[in-house]
Structure formats: C-alpha cells, structure tokens
NUMAR-651730 format. One line per 3 residues: number of its first residue (from 1); their letters; for each residue x, y, z of C-alpha. Coordinates in steps of 0.2 Angstrom, whole numbers. Each point is the difference from the previous one (the first is absolute). Layout:
<nodes>
NUM	a	X Y Z | ... $
</nodes>
This chain:
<nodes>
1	xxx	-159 100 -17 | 15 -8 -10 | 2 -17 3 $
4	xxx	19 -3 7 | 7 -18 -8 | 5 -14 12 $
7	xxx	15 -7 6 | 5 -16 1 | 11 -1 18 $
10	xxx	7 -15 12 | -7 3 18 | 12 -10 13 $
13	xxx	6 -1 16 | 18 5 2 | 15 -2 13 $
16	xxx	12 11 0 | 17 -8 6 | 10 8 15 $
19	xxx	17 9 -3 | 8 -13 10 | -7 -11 -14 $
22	xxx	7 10 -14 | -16 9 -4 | -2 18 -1 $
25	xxx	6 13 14 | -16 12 -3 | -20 -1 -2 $
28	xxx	-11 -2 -17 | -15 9 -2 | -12 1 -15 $
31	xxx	6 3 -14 | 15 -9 4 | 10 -4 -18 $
34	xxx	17 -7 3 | -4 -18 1 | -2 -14 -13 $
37	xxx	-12 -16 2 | 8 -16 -5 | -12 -15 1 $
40	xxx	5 -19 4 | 0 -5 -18 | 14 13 -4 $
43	xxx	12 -3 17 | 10 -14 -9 | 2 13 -15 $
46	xxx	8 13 12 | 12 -14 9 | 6 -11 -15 $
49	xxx	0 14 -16 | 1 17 10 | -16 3 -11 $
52	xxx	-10 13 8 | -17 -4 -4 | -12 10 13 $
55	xxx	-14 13 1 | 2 17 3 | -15 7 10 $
58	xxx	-6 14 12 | -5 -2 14 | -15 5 11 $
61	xxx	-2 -4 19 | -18 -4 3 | -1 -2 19 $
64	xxx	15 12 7 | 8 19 -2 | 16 -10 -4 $
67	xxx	9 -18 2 | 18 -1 13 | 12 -13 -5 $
70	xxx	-8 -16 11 | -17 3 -3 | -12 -5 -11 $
73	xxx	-16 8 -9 | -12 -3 -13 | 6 8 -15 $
76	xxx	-6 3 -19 | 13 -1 -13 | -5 11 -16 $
79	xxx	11 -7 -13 | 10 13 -12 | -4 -10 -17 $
82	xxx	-18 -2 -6 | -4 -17 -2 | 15 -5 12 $
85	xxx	-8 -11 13 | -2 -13 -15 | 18 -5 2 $
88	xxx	-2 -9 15 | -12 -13 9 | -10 10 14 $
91	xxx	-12 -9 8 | -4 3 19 | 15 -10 10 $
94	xxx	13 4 -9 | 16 6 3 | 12 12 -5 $
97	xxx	15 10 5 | 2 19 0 | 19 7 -8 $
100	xxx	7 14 2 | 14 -1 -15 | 8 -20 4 $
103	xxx	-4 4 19 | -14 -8 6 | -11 12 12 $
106	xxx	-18 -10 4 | -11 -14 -3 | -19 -1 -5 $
109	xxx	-12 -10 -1 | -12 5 -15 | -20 1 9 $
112	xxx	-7 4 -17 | -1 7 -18 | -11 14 -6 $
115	xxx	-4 13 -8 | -3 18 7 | -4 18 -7 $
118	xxx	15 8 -5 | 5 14 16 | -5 16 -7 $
</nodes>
C-alpha cells in the first residue's frame, strides 16, 4: 500500500455571522472555497494600506453536514499553498477572521495545528 503524504491544516472553531450582521445569506459545507483567513497581525495591513495579506484555504466541517449563517462549528482549514500556514502565528487561542473578498463573513478561534493524510 502507497503511503499518501501529509497535510499540514488549521483545525478551529468557527462562527458564522447572521445576515442581519452582513454575513452570508446561505450555508457552507465541506469543501467550502470562497473564504480567505486574515489573522490579527495582518488586520492593521487590511485597514491602514488596503494590503490584503490573508490565507486562502478549504474548508472542511468536522462535526456537521453543513454551517447556517449564526452557527458555529469545528472546522479544519486546508490551506491552498504548501508551506502556507508559516505565514502566520497559529497557536491554540488565536484568532482570526474569515473574508469573503473585503466582506467579512465569520470568526474563529484556531484549536490547533496539524498535520493529516492528504484526502485520497
């Protein structure tokens, strides 16, 4: 049996906001890829320069068929660049808000870091 390589990936917990709050009308589910992470060191960036620095990732419900705007789930982010999760501290506790282009759609809490086999 081949061995699959691993995955390095961002398990969270994740609120989505209400409409009524300007978040999204509709549900995610897993293998959601419209959102973008931005992480407290990059928030100032996005304000003051209109530099978008953020993560792209996938996302992956891990306790729930799907995610309504209002509730919140644990999540695992799979992120779209190898070697990706470097560009941001990720230690348990910290957060970070989910974009959907310059809206901003949810907010996490990162749980952990690790590293998984890739999906086959």
């Amino acid at each position: 049996m081949e061995e699959r390589p691993e995955l390095a990936c961002i398990e969270a917990t994740l609120q989505l906001m209400t409409k009524k709050e300007g978040g999204r009308q509709s549900a995610i589910t897993t293998g959601y890829r419209g959102g973008l992470l931005v992480f407290p060191e990059w928030y100032d960036t996005w304000r003051d320069t209109g530099e978008h620095r953020c993560l792209g990732a996938v996302l992956r419900l891990c306790d729930a068929s799907e995610l309504q705007p209002g509730q919140s789930a644990v999540v695992r982010f799979y992120p779209w660049a190898e070697g990706a999760l470097e560009m941001a501290a990720m230690s348990p506790g910290v957060p970070f808000r989910l974009h959907e282009g310059h809206r901003l759609v949810a907010t996490g809490t990162v749980r952990r870091t690790l590293r998984v086999p890739r999906p086959e």
